[in-house]
KOLDRENSE-604017 format. One record per residue (C-alpha): residue in one letter; x, z negated, y negated. Coordinates in steps of 0.5 Angstrom, whole numbers, padded with zeros to 4 digits, always signed. Each point is the difference from the previous one (the first is absolute). Example, Ala and Ser with C-alpha at 12.3 -4.5 7.8 and 13.67 -1.06 7.14 Angstrom:
BEGIN
a+0025-0016+0009/s+0002+0002-0007/
//
This chain:
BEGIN
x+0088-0027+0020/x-0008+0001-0002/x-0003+0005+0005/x-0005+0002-0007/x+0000+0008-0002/x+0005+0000-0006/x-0003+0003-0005/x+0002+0002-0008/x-0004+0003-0006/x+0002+0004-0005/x-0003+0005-0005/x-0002+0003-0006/x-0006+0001-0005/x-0001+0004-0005/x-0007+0005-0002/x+0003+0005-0004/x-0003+0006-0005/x+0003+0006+0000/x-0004+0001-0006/x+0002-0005-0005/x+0007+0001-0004/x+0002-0007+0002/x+0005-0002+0005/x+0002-0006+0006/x+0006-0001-0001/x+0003-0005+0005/x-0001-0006-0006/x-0008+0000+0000/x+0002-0003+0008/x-0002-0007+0002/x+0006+0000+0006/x-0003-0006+0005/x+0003-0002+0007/x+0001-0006+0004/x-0005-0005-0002/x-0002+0003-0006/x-0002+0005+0003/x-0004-0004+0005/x-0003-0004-0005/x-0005+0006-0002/x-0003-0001+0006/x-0004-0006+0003/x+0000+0003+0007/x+0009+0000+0000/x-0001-0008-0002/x+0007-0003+0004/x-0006-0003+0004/x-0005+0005+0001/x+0000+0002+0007/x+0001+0007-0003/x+0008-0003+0000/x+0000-0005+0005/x-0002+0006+0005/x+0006+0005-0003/x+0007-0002-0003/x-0001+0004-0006/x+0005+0001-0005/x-0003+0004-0007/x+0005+0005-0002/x+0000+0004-0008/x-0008+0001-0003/x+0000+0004-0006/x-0006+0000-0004/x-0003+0002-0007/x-0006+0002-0004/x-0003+0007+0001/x+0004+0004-0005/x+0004+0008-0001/x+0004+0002+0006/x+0006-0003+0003/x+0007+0003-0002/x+0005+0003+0006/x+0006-0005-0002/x-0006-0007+0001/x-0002+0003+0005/x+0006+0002+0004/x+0003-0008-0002/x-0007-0003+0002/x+0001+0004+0007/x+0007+0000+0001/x-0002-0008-0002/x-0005-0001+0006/x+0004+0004+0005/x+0006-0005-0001/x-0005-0006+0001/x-0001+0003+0006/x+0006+0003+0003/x+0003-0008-0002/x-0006-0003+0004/x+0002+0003+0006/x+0006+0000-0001/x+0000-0008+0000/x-0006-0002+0003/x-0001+0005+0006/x-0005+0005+0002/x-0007+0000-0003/x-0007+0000+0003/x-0004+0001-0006/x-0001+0003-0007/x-0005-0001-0005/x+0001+0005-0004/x-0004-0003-0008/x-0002+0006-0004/x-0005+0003-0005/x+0002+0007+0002/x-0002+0004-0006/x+0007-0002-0003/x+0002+0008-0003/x+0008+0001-0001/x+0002+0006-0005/x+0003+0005+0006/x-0002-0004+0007/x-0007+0003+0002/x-0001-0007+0005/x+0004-0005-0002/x-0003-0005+0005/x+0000+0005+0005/x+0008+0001-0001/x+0001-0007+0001/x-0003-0002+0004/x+0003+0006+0004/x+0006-0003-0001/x-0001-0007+0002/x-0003+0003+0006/x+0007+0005+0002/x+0004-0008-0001/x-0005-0004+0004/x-0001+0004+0006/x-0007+0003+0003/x-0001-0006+0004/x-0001-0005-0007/x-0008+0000-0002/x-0001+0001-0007/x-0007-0003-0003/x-0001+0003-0007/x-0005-0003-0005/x-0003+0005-0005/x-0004+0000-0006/x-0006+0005+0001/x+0002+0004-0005/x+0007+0002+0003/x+0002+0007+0003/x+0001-0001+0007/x+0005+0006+0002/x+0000+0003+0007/x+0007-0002-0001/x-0002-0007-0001/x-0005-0001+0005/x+0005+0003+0005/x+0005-0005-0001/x-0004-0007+0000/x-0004-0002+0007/x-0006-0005-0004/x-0002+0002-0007/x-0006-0003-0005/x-0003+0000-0006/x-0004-0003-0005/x-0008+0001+0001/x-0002-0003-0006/x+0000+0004-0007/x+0001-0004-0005/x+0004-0004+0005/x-0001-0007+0001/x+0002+0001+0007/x+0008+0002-0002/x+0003-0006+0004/x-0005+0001+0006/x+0003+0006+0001/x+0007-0002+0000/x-0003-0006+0005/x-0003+0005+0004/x+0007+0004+0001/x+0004-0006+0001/x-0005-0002+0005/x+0000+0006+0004/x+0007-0001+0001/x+0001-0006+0002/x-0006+0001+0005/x+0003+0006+0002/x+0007-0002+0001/x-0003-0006+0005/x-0005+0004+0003/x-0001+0002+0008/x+0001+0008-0004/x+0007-0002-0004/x+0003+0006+0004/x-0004+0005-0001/x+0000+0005-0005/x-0006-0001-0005/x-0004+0007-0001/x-0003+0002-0006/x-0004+0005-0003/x+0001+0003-0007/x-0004+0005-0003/x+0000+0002-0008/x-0007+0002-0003/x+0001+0004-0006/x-0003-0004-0005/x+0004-0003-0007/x-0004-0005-0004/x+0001-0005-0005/x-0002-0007+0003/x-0004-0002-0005/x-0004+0007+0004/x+0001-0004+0006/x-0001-0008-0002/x-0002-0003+0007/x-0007-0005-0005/x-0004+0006+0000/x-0001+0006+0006/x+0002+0005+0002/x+0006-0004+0000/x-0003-0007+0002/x-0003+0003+0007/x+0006+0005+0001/x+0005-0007+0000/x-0006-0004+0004/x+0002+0005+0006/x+0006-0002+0000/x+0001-0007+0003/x-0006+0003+0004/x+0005+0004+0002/x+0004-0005+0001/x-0003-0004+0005/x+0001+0006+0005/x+0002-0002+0007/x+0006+0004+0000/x+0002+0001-0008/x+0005-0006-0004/x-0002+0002-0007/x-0003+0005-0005/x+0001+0003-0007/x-0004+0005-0004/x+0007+0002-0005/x-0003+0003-0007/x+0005+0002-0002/x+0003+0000-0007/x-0002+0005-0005/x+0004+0001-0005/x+0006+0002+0003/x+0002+0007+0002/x+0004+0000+0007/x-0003+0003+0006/x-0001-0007+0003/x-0006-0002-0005/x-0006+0001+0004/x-0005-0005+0003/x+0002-0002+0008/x-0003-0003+0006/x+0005-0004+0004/x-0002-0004+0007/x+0004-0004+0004/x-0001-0002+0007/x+0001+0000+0007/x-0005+0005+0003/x+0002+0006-0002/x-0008+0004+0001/x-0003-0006-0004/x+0005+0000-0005/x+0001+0008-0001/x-0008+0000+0000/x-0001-0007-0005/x+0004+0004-0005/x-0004+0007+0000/x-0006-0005-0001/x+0003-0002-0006/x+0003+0006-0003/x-0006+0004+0001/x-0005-0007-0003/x+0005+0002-0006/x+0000+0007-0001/x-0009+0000+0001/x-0001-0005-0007/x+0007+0004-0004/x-0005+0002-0005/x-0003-0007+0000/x+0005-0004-0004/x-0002-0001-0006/x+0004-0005-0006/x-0002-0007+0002/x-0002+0000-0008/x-0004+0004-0005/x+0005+0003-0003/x+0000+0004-0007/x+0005+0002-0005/x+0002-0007-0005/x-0004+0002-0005/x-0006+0001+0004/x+0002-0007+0003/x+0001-0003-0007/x-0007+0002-0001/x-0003-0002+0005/x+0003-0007+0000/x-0001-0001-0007/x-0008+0000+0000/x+0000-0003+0007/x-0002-0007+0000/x+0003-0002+0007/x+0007-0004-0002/x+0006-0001+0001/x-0001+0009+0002/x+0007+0002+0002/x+0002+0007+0000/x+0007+0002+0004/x+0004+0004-0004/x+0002+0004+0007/x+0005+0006-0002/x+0006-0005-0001/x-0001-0006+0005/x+0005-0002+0001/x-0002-0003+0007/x+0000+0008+0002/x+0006+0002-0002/x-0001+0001-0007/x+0005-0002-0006/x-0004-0004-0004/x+0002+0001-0007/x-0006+0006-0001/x-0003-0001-0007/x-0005+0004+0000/x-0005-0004+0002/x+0002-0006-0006/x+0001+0005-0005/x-0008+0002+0001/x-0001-0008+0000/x+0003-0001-0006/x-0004+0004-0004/x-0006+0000+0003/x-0004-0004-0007/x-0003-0006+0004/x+0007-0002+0002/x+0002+0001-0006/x-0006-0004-0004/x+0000-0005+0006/x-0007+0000+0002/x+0003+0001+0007/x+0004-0005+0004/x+0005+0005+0004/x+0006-0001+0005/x+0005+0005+0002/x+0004-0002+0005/x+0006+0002+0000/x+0006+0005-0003/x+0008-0002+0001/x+0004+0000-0006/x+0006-0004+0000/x+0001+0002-0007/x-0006-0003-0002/x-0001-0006+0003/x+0007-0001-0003/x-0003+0000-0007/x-0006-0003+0001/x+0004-0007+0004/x+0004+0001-0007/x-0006+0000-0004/x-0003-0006+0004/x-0006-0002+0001/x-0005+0001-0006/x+0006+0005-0003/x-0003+0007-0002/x+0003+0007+0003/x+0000+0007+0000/x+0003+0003+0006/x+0000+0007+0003/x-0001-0001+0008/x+0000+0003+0006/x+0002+0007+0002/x+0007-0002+0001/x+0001+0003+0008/x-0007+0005+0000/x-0001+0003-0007/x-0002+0006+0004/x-0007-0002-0003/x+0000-0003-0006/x+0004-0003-0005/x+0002-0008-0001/x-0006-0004-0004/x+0000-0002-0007/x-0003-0006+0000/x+0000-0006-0005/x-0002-0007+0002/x-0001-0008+0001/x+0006-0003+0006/x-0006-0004+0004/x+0004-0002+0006/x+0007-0001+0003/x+0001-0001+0008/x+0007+0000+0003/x+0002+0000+0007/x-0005+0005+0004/x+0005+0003+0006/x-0002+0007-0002/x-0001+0000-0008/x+0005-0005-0001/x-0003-0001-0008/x-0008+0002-0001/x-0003-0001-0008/x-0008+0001-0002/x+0001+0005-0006/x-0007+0000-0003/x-0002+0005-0006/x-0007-0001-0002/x-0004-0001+0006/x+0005+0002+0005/x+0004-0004+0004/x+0007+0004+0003/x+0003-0003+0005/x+0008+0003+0000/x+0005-0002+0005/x+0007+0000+0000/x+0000+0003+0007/x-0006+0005+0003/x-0005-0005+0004/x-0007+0001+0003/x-0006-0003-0002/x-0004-0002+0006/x-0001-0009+0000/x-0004-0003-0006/x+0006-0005+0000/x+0003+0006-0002/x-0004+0000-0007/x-0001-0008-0001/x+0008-0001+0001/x+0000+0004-0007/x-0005-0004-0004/x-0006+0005+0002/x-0007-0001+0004/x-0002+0006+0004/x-0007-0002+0001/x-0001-0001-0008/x+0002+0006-0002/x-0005+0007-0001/x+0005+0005+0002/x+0007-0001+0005/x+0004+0006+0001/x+0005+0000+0005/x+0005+0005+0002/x-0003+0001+0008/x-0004+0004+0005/x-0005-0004+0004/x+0000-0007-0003/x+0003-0005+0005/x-0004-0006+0003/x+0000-0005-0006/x-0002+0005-0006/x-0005+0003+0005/x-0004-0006+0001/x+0000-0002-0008/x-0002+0006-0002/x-0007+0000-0003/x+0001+0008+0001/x+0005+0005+0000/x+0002+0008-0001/x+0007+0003+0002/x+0002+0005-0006/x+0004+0005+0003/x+0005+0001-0005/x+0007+0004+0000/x+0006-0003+0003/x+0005+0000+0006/x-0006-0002+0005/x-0005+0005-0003/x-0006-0001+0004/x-0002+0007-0001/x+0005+0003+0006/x-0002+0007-0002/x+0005-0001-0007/x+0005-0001+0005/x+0005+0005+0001/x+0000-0002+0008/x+0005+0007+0002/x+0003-0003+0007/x-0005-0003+0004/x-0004+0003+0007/x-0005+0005-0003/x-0006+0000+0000/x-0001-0006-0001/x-0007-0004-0002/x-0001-0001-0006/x+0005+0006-0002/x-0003+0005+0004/x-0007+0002+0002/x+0002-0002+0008/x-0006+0004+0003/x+0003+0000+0008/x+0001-0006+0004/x+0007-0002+0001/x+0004-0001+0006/x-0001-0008+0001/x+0002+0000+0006/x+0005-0007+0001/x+0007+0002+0000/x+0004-0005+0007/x+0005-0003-0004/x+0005-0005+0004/x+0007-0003-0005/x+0005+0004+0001/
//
C-alpha cells in the first residue's frame, strides 16, 4: 500500500468571445485523459519525479482552439462528463489528497456567468473541504470570487505571448505535490483576492514591452517571499461581458500579513500604470498598414490581421481583410509577393483538392460562420499546394491570384510557426508581405519579421474594446470609464470552502 498522496487531474479549456457569431460545441474538444493526457507534459513523464513522488491518475481534459461561446447542453455533458469521472475515482480508489485543476479560465458558456467557477464548485461539494485544489490558468482568464474560494494553490502564466504555458501547469503540480508532503499539509493554505478594475486586450498587456514587462517582473519577486507559495497577476479576458471579466491579484501562502500585504503591492503597482498600456505593436487601420508595408523596404514585413484572430476567440472566416487584398493593384498585377494566412472554408478547399495542384479555380470564401462583416470573397486562381493530415486543419491549400497567395484550410487553425508556412510550399522569409490572422505575433514570427504593424481590423476580437457593447461587466472600469477615484484594493482573505 503506497503511502504517496493520490492526486488526479482533470479540466477544460476554452477561450471564448462572446462577440463572434460562432459557437463550441463539444465536437471542437480534443478529449484527453490517462496517458494522453500526461503526454502533454514533460514533468508527468511516468518517471518524473512529479509522478513517482505522487499516485497520479489523469481524469477527463477537454481542450479546444479559442472560438464563440459554449452551448448549455455541451457544457452540462462536459460537466456532468467530469464529475462522473470523479465520483468513479472515489468511488473505486478511495479518498483523494489532491486536484490539479487544468484550466484556461476564459471559457464563456451561453447561460453560465462562470463555467469554471461552477465546476469547480462542484468538485469541491463531492471531494470534501480537506482535499487541495491546485488550479493552473492562463493569465488571460477571469478568476471569480467563486473560483478563488473553492481552489487553496492557484497560478498563472507570467509570459504573453506565452512561452511558459507548461511552466505554468509545472508550477501548479509542484505546488501540490510539495504541499501535500510538506511539515504544513494540514493547515489550511490563506489567500488574497483582490480585483482591480481594469479590462484590456493582451496585445495592451503583452509581457515583452513595459508596463507589462516590470508588473510581471514582481511577480516571481513576489514569490520569493518568506510566507508567500505563489503569485498572479490575472488580466483578465476582455471580450466577454460577465461581471467576472476584470483584472485580479491573487497570492497564496502561509503568513497570512505578508501574503495580504505582497497582494496590495501588486494591485496597486497595476492600478498606477493603467493608463501605460499601450499595444505591443504600432498599430493602424489595414489600409494604412498595407501603405506602409508596400513602400518599406524591411522584408518579409508582417502585419496581423487582429480583429478576427482566431487565437482570441475570433471565427476566423472574416473576409474583409482579403477582399481589400484581392483588389489592391500590386496583387493583382504581382509586383508584390503577398501571403494571407488563412481562411476556413471546407467547400473551397474541396474544389481546389478537385482541381489539383495547377488547376484553376474560382471560389467564393469565407464568411460562412461570421458574415456579420463582410460577405464571402470572390477570388480566382492557381492551386499551388496541397497538404493533408494538420490535427487542427485536416486539409490546408495555397490559392494564389496574382501575387497573393491564400492559405484555406478545411478547419479553422492559427498561424503561429514557420513550419506552418513551409509544410504548404511557402518561404516566409522570401516573401515582401504576410498576413496573418493574429494579435501579437508569437515567438517565431517575431523574430523573423523584418518589421511589423497590427491592423486593428473588425471582428470578434476587435481590438478596439470601445466598439464593444460590454453591458454586464463591474463599472467603472478602465478603459470604459474615466476612473478618477482610487478603488478599494484591499486583499479579500479567501480560504476553500
Amino acid at each position: 500500500m503506497s503511502n504517496r498522496p493520490r492526486i488526479i487531474s482533470l479540466g477544460m479549456s476554452l477561450e471564448a468571445s462572446v462577440y463572434s457569431p460562432a459557437v463550441t460545441p463539444i465536437d471542437q474538444f480534443i478529449r484527453s485523459e490517462g496517458e494522453s493526457y500526461f503526454a502533454l507534459y514533460p514533468f508527468l513523464q511516468a518517471e518524473s519525479p512529479l509522478r513517482t513522488r505522487s499516485d497520479w491518475t489523469a481524469l477527463v481534459h477537454y481542450r479546444a482552439l479559442p472560438g464563440g461561446p459554449v452551448p448549455a447542453e455541451d457544457y452540462r455533458i462536459m460537466t456532468e462528463t467530469l464529475l462522473a469521472a470523479v465520483h468513479d475515482s472515489l468511488r473505486n480508489d478511495g479518498p483523494l489528497d489532491g486536484v490539479l485543476y487544468d484550466i484556461h479560465g476564459a471559457m464563456s458558456v451561453i447561460g453560465t456567468d462562470d463555467p469554471e467557477g461552477e465546476l469547480v464548485a462542484r468538485i469541491r461539494r463531492l471531494i470534501g473541504p480537506d482535499t487541495l485544489i491546485s488550479a493552473s490558468m492562463d493569465l488571460h482568464g477571469n478568476v471569480s470570487e467563486q473560483l478563488a474560494a473553492n481552489v487553496d494553490l492557484i497560478t498563472c502564466h507570467r509570459l504573453a505571448p506565452h512561452e511558459d504555458a507548461a511552466l505554468t501547469v509545472e508550477r501548479a503540480a509542484t505546488n501540490l505535490v510539495e504541499r501535500l508532503l510538506g511539515p504544513r499539509r494540514s493547515e489550511k493554505v490563506i489567500m488574497a483576492w483582490i480585483a482591480v478594475p481594469i479590462l484590456l486586450p493582451g496585445e495592451k498587456t503583452s509581457t515583452r514591452v513595459e508596463p507589462a514587462k516590470g508588473l510581471y517582473a514582481r511577480v516571481s519577486q513576489v514569490e520569493a517571499r518568506v510566507g508567500v507559495i505563489d503569485a498572479g497577476i490575472w488580466t483578465g479576458y476582455a471580450w466577454a461581458d460577465e461581471p467576472r471579466n476584470q483584472a485580479v491579484v491573487v497570492v497564496t501562502g502561509d503568513d497570512r500579513a505578508v501574503v495580504a500585504e505582497s497582494a496590495e503591492l501588486l494591485a496597486s503597482n497595476l492600478w498606477r500604470v493603467r493608463h501605460d498600456f499601450e499595444f505591443v505593436a504600432p498599430t493602424g487601420t489595414l489600409e494604412h498598414c498595407l501603405s506602409t508595408a508596400l513602400v518599406s523596404s524591411a522584408r518579409p514585413f508582417l502585419i496581423s490581421d487582429s480583429g478576427d484572430n482566431p487565437t482570441a476567440g475570433g471565427a476566423g472566416d472574416v473576409t474583409s481583410t482579403l477582399r481589400e487584398l484581392l483588389r489592391r493593384p500590386e496583387v493583382v498585377n504581382g509586383s508584390v509577393d503577398m501571403v494571407y494566412a488563412s481562411i476556413p472554408d471546407q467547400s473551397s478547399v474541396d474544389l481546389c483538392v478537385a482541381a489539383g495542384v495547377g488547376g484553376s479555380v474560382s471560389l467564393r470564401v469565407g464568411a460562412i460562420v461570421d458574415n456579420t462583416v463582410a460577405p464571402p470573397a470572390e477570388m480566382t486562381g492557381t492551386v499551388e499546394h496541397i497538404a493533408h493530415g494538420d490535427p487542427a486543419a485536416q486539409t490546408e491549400v495555397v490559392v494564389r491570384s496574382g501575387g497573393l497567395r491564400v492559405i484555406l484550410t478545411a478547419r479553422r487553425k492559427p498561424y503561429h510557426l514557420e513550419s506552418d508556412f513551409t509544410r504548404n510550399g511557402i518561404s516566409v522569409r522570401s516573401a515582401d508581405i504576410v498576413v496573418v490572422k493574429i494579435g501579437y505575433l508569437e515567438p517565431e514570427l517575431f523574430a523573423m519579421a523584418a518589421d511589423w504593424l497590427m491592423a486593428l481590423t473588425p471582428g470578434g476580437v476587435d481590438q478596439n474594446l470601445l466598439r464593444l457593447p460590454h453591458q454586464r461587466i463591474n463599472r467603472p472600469m478602465v478603459p470604459f470609464d474615466d476612473v478618477t477615484v482610487t478603488p478599494d484594493l484591499s486583499a479579500r482573505i479567501l480560504g476553500s470552502v
